[in-house]
C-alpha positions in Angstrom: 7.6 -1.3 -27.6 7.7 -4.9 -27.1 6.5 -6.6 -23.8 8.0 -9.8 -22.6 5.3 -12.4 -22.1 7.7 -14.2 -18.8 7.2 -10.4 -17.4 3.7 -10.6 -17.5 2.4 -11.9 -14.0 4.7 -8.9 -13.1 2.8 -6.3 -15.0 -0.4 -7.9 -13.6 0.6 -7.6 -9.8 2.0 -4.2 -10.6 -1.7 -3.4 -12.3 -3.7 -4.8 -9.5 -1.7 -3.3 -7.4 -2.2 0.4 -8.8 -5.5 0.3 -8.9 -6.1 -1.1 -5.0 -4.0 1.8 -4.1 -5.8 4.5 -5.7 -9.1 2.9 -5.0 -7.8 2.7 -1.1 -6.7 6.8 -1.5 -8.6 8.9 -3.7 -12.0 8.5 -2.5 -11.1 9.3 1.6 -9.2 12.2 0.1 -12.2 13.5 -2.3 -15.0 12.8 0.4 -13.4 13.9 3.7 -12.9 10.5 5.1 -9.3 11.0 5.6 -10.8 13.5 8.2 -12.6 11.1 9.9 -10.3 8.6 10.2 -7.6 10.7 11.9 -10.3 12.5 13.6 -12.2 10.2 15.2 -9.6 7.2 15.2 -6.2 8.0 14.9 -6.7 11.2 17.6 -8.8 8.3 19.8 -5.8 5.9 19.0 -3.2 8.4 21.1 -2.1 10.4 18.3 -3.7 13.7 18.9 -3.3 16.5 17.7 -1.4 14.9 15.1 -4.3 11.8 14.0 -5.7 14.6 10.7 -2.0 15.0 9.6 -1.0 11.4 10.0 -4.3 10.1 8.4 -3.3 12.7 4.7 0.2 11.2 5.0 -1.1 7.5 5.0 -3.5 8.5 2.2 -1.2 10.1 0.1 1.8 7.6 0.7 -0.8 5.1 -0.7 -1.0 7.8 -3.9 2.5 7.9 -4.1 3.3 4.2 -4.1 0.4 3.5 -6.8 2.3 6.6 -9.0 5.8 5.0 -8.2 4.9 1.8 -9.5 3.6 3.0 -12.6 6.2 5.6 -13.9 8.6 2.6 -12.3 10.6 5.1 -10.1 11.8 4.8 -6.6 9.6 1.1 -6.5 11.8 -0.5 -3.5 11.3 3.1 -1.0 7.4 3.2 -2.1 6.8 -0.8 -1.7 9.0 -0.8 1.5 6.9 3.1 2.7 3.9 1.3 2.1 4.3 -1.9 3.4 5.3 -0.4 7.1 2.1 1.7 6.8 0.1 -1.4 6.0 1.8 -3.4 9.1 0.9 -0.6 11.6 -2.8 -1.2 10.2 -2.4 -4.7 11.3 -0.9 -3.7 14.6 -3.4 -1.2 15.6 -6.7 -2.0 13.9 -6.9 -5.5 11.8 -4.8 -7.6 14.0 -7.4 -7.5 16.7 -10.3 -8.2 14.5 -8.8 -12.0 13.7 -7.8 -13.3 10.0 -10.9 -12.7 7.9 -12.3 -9.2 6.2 -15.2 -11.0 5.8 -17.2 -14.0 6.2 -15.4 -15.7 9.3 -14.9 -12.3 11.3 -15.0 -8.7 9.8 -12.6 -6.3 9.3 -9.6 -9.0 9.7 -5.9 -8.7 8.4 -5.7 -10.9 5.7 -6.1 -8.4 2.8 -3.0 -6.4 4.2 -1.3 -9.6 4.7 -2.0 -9.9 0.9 -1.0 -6.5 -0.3 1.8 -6.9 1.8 3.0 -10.2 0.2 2.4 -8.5 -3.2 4.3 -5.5 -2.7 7.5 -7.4 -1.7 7.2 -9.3 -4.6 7.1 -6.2 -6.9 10.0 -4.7 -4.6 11.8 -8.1 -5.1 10.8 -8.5 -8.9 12.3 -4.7 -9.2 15.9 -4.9 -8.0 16.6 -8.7 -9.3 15.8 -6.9 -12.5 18.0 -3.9 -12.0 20.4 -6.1 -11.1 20.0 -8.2 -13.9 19.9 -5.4 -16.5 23.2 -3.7 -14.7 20.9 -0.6 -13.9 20.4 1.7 -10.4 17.7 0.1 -8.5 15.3 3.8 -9.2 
């Protein structure tokens, strides 16, 4: 198999972007964070009984988009999935807190605002190239 060097930044973003994923999933799910989170925010946020369940689901849409990307399936549903879930973070939590994570304020938007950016690039990057190639947009 041969790569194409002008794909390159793509493969990059879609790397990256695995690995925040998984890194933002797999430890709340293997340490019972997840719990806490719709526990103690999500049920606090008006969502009870319902914060636990909601709190898995972002979690494992997170897994599933980071999976998507890399077996190149259903990219444009798991970018678009993800991206909504990462808005609603900035509506209910990280739009409050100002622009920065860290060092002007704490706990700011700008990394979903980043992530977000990416993703639509990836989504965007996927169908002109299914278009492109004459192939379903998977």
């Amino acid at each position: 198999m041969t790569i194409d060097k002008s794909r390159l930044p793509s493969y990059l973003l879609r790397i990256i972007v695995i690995i925040i994923l998984l890194a933002h999933s797999l430890p709340g799910m293997l340490d019972g964070g997840v719990h806490a989170f719709g526990q103690y925010f999500l049920d606090e946020a008006g969502f009870k009984p319902y914060g636990v369940p909601l709190a898995c689901a972002i979690k494992l849409s997170h897994l599933l988009c980071a999976l998507l990307i890399l077996i190149n399936r259903w990219v444009i549903p798991a970018c678009l999935l993800t991206i909504v879930v990462l808005m609603a973070g900035i509506i209910m939590v990280h739009g409050k807190e100002g622009w920065f994570v860290v060092g002007g304020g704490r706990n700011g938007m700008e990394f979903n605002v980043l992530l977000i950016f990416v993703l639509s690039s990836i989504a965007l990057d996927h169908g002109f190239r299914c278009r492109k190639e004459g192939v379903a947009r998977s």
